[in-house]
N, C-alpha and C positions, 0 to 999 in steps of 0.2 A: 022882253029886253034882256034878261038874264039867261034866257036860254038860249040867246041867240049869242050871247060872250061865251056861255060854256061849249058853245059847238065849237066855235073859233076857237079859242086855246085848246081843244082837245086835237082839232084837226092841226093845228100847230104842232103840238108834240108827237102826233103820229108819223108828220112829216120829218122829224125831227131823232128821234130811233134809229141806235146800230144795233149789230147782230152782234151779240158777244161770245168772243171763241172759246173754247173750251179744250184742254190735255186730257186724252183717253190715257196716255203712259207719259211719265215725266221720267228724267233721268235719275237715276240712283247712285250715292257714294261708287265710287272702285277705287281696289288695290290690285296693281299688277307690277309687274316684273318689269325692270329696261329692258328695252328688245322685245317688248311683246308687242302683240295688236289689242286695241281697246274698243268696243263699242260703247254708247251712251245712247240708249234708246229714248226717243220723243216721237210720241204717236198724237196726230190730232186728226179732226175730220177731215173729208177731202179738201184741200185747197193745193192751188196752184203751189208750184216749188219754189216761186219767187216770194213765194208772202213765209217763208221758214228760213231762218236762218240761226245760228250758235254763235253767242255768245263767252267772252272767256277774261274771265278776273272783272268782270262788268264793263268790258268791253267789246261792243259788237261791231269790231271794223275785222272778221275774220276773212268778209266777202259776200257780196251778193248771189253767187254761184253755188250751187252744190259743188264744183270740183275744187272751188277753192285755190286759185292756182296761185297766189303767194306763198302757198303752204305746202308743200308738197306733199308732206304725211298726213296732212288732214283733209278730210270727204266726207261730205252729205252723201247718204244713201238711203235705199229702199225705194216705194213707188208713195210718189207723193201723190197722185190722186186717190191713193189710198190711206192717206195721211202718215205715208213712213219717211220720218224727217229723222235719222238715225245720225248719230256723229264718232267716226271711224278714224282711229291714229293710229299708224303703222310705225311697228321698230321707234316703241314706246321711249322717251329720253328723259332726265331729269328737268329740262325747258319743260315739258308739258304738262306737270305738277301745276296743278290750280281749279279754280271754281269756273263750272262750264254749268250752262243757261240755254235751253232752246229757247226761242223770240218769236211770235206770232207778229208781223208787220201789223200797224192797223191800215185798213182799207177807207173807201169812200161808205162804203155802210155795216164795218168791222173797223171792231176795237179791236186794238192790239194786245199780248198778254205775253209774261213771262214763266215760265217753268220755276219749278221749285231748281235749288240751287244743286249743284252735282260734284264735290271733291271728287278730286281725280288726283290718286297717292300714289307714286312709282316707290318702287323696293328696292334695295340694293342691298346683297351679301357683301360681308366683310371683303374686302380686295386682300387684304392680308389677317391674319392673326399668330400671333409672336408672343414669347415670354423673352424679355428680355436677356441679353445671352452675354458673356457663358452666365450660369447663376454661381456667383463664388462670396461666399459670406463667412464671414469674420468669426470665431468662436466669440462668446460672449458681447457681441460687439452687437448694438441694434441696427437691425442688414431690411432690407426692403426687396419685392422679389414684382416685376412691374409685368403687365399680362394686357396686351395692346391690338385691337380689333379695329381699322381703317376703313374709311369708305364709305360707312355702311347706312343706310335708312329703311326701316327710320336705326337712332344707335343701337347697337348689337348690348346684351346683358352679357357681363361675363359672370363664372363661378370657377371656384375649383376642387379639383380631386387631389388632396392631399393621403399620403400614406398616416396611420392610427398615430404612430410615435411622433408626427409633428403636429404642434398645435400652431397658429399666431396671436397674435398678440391683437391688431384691430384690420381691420379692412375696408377700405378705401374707393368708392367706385366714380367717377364721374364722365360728360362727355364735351367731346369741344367740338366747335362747327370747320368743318375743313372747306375746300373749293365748293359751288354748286349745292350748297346746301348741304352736305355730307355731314354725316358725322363721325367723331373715333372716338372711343370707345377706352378708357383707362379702368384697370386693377391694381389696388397696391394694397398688398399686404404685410404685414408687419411681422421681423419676426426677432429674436435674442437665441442664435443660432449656440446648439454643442456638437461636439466629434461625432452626436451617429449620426445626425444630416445627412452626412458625407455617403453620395453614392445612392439618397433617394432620388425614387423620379415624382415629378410632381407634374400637373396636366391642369390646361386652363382651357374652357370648353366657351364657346360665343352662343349664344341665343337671340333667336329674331323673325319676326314673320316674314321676313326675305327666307330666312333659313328653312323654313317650315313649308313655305311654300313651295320649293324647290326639293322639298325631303334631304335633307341634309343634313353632315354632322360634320362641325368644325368645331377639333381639339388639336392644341396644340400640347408640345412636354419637352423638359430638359430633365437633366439629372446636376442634381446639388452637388458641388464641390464645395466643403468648410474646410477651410485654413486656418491655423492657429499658429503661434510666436511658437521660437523654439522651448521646450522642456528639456532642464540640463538636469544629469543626476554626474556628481564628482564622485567617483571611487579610487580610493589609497591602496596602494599593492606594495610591500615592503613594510619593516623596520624604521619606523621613525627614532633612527638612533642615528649621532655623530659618524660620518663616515659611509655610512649604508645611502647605496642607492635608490632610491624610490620611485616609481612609477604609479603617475594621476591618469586616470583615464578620465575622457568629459563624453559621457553617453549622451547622445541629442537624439530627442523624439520633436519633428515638425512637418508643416507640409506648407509649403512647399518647399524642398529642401534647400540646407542654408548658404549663404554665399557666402561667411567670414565667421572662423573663428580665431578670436586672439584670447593669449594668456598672460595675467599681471602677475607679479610677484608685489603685493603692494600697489602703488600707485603707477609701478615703473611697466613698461610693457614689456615683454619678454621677446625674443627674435623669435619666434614661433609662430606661423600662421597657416589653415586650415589645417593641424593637425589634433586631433583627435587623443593625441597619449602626449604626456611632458614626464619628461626620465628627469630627475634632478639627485643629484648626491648633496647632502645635508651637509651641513655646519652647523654650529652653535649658535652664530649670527642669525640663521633662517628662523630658529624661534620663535615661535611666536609671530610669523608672518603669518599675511592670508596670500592663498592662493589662489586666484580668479579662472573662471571660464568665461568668455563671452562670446557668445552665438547670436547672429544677426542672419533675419531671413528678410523677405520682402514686407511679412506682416509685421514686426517689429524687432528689436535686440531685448534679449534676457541675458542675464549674468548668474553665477552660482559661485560662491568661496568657500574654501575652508582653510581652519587655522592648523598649522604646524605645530606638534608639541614632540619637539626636537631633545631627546634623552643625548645630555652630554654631559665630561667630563669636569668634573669640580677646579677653577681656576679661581686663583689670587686676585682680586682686583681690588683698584683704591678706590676712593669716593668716587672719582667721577667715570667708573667703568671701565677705566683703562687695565689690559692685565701687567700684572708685576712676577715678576723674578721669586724662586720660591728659595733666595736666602737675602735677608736684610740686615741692616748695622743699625742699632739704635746707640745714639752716645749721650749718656748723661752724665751730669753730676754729682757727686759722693751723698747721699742721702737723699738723694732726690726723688720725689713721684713721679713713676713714671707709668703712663696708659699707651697699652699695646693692643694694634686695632688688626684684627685679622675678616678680613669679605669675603665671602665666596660666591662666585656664580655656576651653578648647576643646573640641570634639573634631572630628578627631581631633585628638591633641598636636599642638601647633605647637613651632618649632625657634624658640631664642631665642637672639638675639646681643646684645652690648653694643657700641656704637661711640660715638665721642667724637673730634671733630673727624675725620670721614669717616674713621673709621680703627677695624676692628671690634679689638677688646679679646678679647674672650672668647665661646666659642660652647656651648650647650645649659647655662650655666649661670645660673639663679637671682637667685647673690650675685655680688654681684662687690665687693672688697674688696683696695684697693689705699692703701699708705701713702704720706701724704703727695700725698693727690689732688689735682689740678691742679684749679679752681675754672673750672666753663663748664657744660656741657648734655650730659646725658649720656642715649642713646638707648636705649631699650629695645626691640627690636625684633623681633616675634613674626611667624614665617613660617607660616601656614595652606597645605595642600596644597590645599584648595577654596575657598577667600575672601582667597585673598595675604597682603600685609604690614600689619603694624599697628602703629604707633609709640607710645611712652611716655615722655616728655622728663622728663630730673629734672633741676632746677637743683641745682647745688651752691656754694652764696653764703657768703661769708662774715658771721658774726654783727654787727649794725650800725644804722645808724638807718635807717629806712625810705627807700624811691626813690624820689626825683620824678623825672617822666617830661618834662619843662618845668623848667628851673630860672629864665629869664626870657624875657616876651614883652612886647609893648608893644600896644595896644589901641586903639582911636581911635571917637571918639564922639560925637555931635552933642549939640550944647542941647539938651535936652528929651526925647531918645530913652533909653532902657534900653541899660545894657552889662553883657554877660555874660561874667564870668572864670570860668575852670574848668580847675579845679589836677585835675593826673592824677597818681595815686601808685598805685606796682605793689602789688601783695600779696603777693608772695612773700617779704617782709622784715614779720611782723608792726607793726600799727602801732594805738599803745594811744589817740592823740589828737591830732584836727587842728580847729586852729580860724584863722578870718581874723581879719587886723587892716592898721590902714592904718602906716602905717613912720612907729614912733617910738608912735606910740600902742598905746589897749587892743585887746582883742578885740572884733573887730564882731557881734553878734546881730541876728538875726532880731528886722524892724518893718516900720514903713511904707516905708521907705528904703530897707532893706535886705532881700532875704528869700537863706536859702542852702536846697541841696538839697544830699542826701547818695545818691548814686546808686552802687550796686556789684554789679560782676561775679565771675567766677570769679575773674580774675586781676587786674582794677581798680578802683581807686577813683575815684570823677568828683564833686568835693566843688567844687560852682559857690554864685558869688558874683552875685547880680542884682542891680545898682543903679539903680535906678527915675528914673526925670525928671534924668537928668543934667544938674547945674549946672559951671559955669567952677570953682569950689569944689572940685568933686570932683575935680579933676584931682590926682593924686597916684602914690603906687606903693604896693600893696596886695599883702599879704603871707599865702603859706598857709604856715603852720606843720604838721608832722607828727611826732611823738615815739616811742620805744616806752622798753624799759629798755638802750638803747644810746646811746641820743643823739637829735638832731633832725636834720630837714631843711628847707629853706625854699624855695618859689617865688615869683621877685618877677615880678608883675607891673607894665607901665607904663602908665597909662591919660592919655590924651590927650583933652580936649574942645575940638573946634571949636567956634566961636562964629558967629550968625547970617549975619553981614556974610561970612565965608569962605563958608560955606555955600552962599549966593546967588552969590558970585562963580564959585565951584565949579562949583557949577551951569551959569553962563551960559558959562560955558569949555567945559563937556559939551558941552551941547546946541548952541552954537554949532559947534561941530568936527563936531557930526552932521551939521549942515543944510549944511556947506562942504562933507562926505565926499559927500554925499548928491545936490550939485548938480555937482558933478567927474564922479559917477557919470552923471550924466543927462547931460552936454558927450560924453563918452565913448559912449556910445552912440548920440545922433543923428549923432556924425561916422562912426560904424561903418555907420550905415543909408546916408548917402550916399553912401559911395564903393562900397558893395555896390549900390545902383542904378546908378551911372556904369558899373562893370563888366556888369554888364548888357546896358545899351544900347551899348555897344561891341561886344559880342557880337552883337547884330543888326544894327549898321550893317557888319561886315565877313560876314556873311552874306549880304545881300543886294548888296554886290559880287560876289563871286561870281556869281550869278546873273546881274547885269547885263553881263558877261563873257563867255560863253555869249550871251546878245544879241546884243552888237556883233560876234562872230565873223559867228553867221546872217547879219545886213545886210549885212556886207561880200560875201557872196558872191552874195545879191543884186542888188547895184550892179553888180556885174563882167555878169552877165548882163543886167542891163535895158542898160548901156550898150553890150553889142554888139549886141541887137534895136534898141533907138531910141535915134539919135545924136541926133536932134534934140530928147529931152529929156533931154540931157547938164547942162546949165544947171541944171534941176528935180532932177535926182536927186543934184548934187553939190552943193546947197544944203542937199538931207534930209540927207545926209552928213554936212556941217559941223553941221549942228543936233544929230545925233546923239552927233559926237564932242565938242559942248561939254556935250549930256548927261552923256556918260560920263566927263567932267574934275569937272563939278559932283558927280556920286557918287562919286568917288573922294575929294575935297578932300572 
């Protein structure tokens, strides 16, 4: 009974049995290039071409057919009775990236089977690689230098070739997914750029088994431009003295060159713009200023000053800087203390002394402040090391009515001419009112008669009286008056009118005295011309003696000879004789 159930169920499972298929070659990993052709080899025993088919990302709807014809690039090949189930992609693309499967169908007495699984990796070289362009970095400024490789699979490695003398600072690599799976590929390197930068080349090179596959070498390179703010250096040409010209030059060192310079004199701007030199002539005032350059490029503006130390002349001034007049009136009181304040502005300090009647008082001091001061002129005297002395006279007068500088003159004036008085009063003694009048009467004004002018100086007043067509009449004494709140003062003048009849006599008394001077002079010099000819001719008549002298020797020795040849004209030749010697009596008398 038992043997007869184990035959049945044995004969049952025999009935029951498939043939299970077996892969002589299954497909292996590939990396290829876009645009290539790919094989994926699957070998199994012989079976029909219908029972083989590929599978792709675990799914097998690629087609029943070895041609595959929703596919265009993709074919079943080889001879399948010989079990070559091979899977062929033409003008490879980034779509056909994924996990590929050859499939054994199962049959009515075969089981079905799968292949080991098959990555299928397409490559792609960088489509570009670039360093970010132009490279222009900042002197000391932290600058970033970016090295950018697109496209690529799998992502490209960048590195770079930097020249010895540049180091960075950190470096930065990452990748981002672009269209179709792509990727790009970033460098950023860090850097705290100085002036030799300028002018390296630097090179950023892609790495990748796209790249390797294909033997190839992608580098890219620029050359570094560093820019830096302008550097200003001020140089001074000239005499920093009162009066003298000077010339500032502003040297700028930058890149890229600047587009503006202006120059302050202090906070004020100066009408000066991109020029390079400022001419300025000093004053006293400039002192102590500063001088600005300001240079603006595209990288920033810098500024450079310097201060003016302006050599000028020592001047008077009161407390609040203002300058003062170098003579002043002080008026006090009969015992009174009085403090006398002298300031100077210089530079450099001048040395001041106080003297009073050639006699210095006090030295580097200000005030000077002595009781019961003697009333005169007192010197203020400022010593410059480069422009000498400079003096400041202070009166010190006592409170009173104003000075006349004339207290009487007398005047003299013809009929009919204009006479001009003209009262002189100091100013050092205030004076609130001066008017003329003739003595004993009113005050005279301004008419046809009379007209006055009021003429005044620092220290004078010139207060003139004009009396027009002087008559006999006007002769009088004519009085100027001058007041303040102390009292008055007065100048008399005396005015005198000739009358016609003097006038004329006057006259002929001149002009005769001319014409007597005039003909004494001319007596005097024709008796000068005379006796300078007499002299003269004296001079040539004892010349020509002489000569005559020398003569009368020759003839005499002469005679001595003819009278010892011929006696017989002894008679003849001692008559030439006597002739000759009354000659020579005649020129001698």
């Amino acid at each position: 009974m038992f043997l007869l159930l184990f035959y049945f169920l044995l004969a049952q499972f025999i009935s029951c049995e498939k043939i299970i298929s077996q892969f002589i070659q299954e497909p292996e990993d590939v990396e290829t290039i876009i645009g290539s052709t790919v094989i994926l080899h699957c070998r199994t025993e012989p079976l029909d071409e219908s029972q083989v088919t590929w599978c792709k990302n675990d799914f097998c709807t690629l087609g029943k057919t070895r041609d595959l014809p929703f596919y265009p690039r993709y074919e079943i090949i080889g001879q399948a009775r010989q079990g070559q189930h091979h899977f062929k992609i033409v003008n490879v693309s980034l779509e056909d990236m994924g996990v590929y499967q050859c499939q054994i169908r199962a049959g009515a007495r075969r089981a079905g089977a799968m292949s080991r699984k098959a990555k299928l990796t397409v490559l792609q070289i960088p489509t570009s690689l670039t360093i970010d362009s132009p490279v222009v970095l900042i002197e000391n400024v932290l600058s970033f230098i970016v090295c950018r490789a697109n496209n690529a699979m799998p992502e490209a490695k960048l590195s770079w070739h930097l020249p010895k003398s540049i180091s960075y600072l950190s470096k930065n690599d990452y990748a981002l997914i672009s269209d179709q799976s792509l990727r790009n590929s970033i460098s950023n390197i860090t850097f705290l750029p100085n002036r030799s930068f300028h002018g390296k080349l630097i090179q950023c090179q892609a790495h990748s088994s796209a790249i390797d596959i294909n033997n190839q070498t992608m580098i890219t390179e620029q050359y570094i431009q560093t820019i830096f703010a302008p550097e200003i250096n001020l140089t001074l040409d000239g005499k920093q003295t009162e009066g003298e010209l000077i010339r500032i030059t502003c040297e700028i060192s930058s890149r890229p060159d600047f587009d503006e310079i202006q120059w302050f004199n202090g906070s004020v701007l100066l009408n000066m713009t991109n020029q390079t030199r400022l001419e300025v002539k000093l004053t006293r005032y400039m002192h102590g200023n500063r001088i600005s350059c300001q240079v603006k490029n595209q990288v920033g503006k810098r500024n450079q000053s310097l201060t003016l130390q302006v050599n000028y002349k020592p001047v008077f001034v009161d407390l609040h800087g203002n300058e003062m007049n170098n003579y002043s009136v002080v008026l006090v009181d009969e015992e009174q203390t009085v403090e006398l304040q002298c300031l100077v502005s210089s530079f450099p300090s001048s040395i001041i002394s106080w003297i009073f009647n050639e006699k210095i008082l006090s030295t580097n001091q200000t005030t000077l402040k002595i009781d019961h001061l003697p009333i005169g002129l007192y010197v203020c005297t400022a010593h410059h090391p480069l422009f000498g002395i400079f003096n400041r006279t202070i009166r010190v007068a006592l409170k009173g009515p104003p000075e006349m500088l004339e207290e009487t003159t007398i005047h003299s004036a013809y009929v009919g001419q204009s006479a001009l008085l003209v009262c002189s009063i100091s100013k050092d003694i205030p004076t609130e009112e001066i008017f003329w009048s003739r003595d004993g009467q009113s005050k005279i004004n301004s008419n046809e008669k009379y007209e006055i002018e009021d003429n005044r100086t620092d220290r004078l007043i010139e207060y003139k009286l004009l009396i027009k067509n002087v008559f006999v009449s006007d002769e009088d004494s004519y009085i100027c008056t001058t007041m303040n709140q102390y009292g008055s003062s007065i100048a008399k003048f005396q005015l005198r009118v000739i009358s016609l009849k003097n006038y004329f006599i006057q006259r002929s008394f001149l002009y005769g005295s001319i014409f007597l001077g005039l003909s004494c002079c001319l007596i005097l010099i024709v008796i000068t011309l005379i006796n300078h000819y007499r002299r003269k001719n004296h001079q040539r008549i004892r010349k020509r003696s002489s000569t005559t002298d020398e003569t009368i020797s020759s003839l005499a020795k002469q005679h001595d000879q003819m009278q010892h040849d011929y006696q017989d004209e002894t008679n003849s030749n001692m008559d030439q004789y006597l002739f000759h010697e009354q000659f020579i009596n005649n020129h001698r008398d």
